[in-house]
Phi, psi and omega in degrees: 000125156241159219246122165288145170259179171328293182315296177301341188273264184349290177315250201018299192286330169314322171245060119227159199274154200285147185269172162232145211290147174303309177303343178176034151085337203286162164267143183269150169284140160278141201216112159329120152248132189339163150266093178183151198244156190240159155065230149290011172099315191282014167047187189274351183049045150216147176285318190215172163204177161242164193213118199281128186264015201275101157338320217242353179323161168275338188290313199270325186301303183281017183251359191271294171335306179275347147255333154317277175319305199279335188254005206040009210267132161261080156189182179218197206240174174233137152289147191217148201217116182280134189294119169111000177230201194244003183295139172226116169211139179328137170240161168247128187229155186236038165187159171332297184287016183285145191063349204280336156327352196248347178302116173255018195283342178278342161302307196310330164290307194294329228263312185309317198285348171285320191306266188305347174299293166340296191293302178315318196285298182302279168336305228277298168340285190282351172279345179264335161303269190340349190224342163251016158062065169229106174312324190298300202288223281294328158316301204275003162247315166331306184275336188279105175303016170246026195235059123095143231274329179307333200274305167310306168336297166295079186184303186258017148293312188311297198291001153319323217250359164249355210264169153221156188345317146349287203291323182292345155285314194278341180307307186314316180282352181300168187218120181252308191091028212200127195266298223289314183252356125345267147297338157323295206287330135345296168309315188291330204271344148294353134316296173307319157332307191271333173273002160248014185048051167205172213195173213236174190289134159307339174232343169215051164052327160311169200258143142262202192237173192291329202249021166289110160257068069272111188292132183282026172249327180244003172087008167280182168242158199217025172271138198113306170314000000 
């Protein structure tokens, strides 16, 4: 199984646009959830969320009112929004400034301007692999996870389009640590595949040729296959 890191969980939420609370229209923050569990112990099972910080939303005006009374509790809820879906659920905060310590959108601006520096840096890179067909570089951005997952994304499409026949055992072995450029890589190594018209042995992996019914290295037959 593979695991997003924070950093990645972030881009992801980055290229969409911010929701808005149902409840009053406002567009909502984006907010750090703590490292720390709450309740049941089992936390929001999210790195962010989003959260309407509107004084004046109605759910928070009427939520101070609506825990007195049914709880005796002096405090009321924000709407909370799981990033990337249509879910909606109550945070409980007990005072104006509750939760407001968690706002990242002025990081989050600085972080997009990083972002897209990154992304520009990277595009700039592989189009110049691309035109001297050099696989070593598009590989070495393709593995480093620290370099922004479209730039991988592209990287490991590229190399469909430069790898040669060579290239597809060890391209099998790579561990991108990623399921999306994974698949990428995958598509690509089929790729590579379909411009030398050839394919791999069905019982000892070595390539062959497409229209071969006999693999010549382990002697099966592979017509059909």
């Amino acid at each position: 199984m593979t695991f997003e890191t924070r950093e990645q969980v972030l881009e992801r939420i980055m290229e969409h646009p911010k929701p808005t609370c149902p409840h009053c229209n406002q567009e909502m923050s984006l907010y750090e959830v703590p490292l720390v569990n709450f309740s049941d112990g089992l936390g929001w099972g999210e790195p962010y969320l989003y959260l309407c910080f509107n004084d004046e939303c109605p759910l928070y005006v009427k939520g101070w009112e609506n825990m007195q009374e049914n709880y005796a509790q002096r405090c009321s809820y924000r709407c909370l929004n799981y990033p990337g879906t249509k879910k909606y659920e109550l945070m409980p905060v007990f005072s104006k400034h509750g939760a407001t310590g968690q706002i990242i959108d002025d990081q989050v601006i600085a972080q997009q301007e990083t972002l897209k520096e990154n992304i520009k840096k990277g595009f700039s890179i592989l189009a110049t692999c691309y035109v001297e067909k050099d696989g070593p570089g598009i590989l070495r951005l393709l593995l480093d996870p620290t370099e922004p997952m479209r730039v991988r994304l592209k990287a490991a499409e590229m190399i469909g389009d430069v790898g040669d026949i060579d290239a597809i055992d060890p391209l099998r072995g790579l561990k991108v640590g990623n399921e999306k450029v994974q698949e990428k890589l995958d598509a690509s190594i089929r790729k590579i595949h379909e411009r030398f018209f050839t394919r791999e042995c069905p019982f000892c992996a070595e390539i062959i040729k497409k229209r071969a019914n006999v693999c010549k290295h382990c002697g099966k037959d592979v017509a059909g296959e």
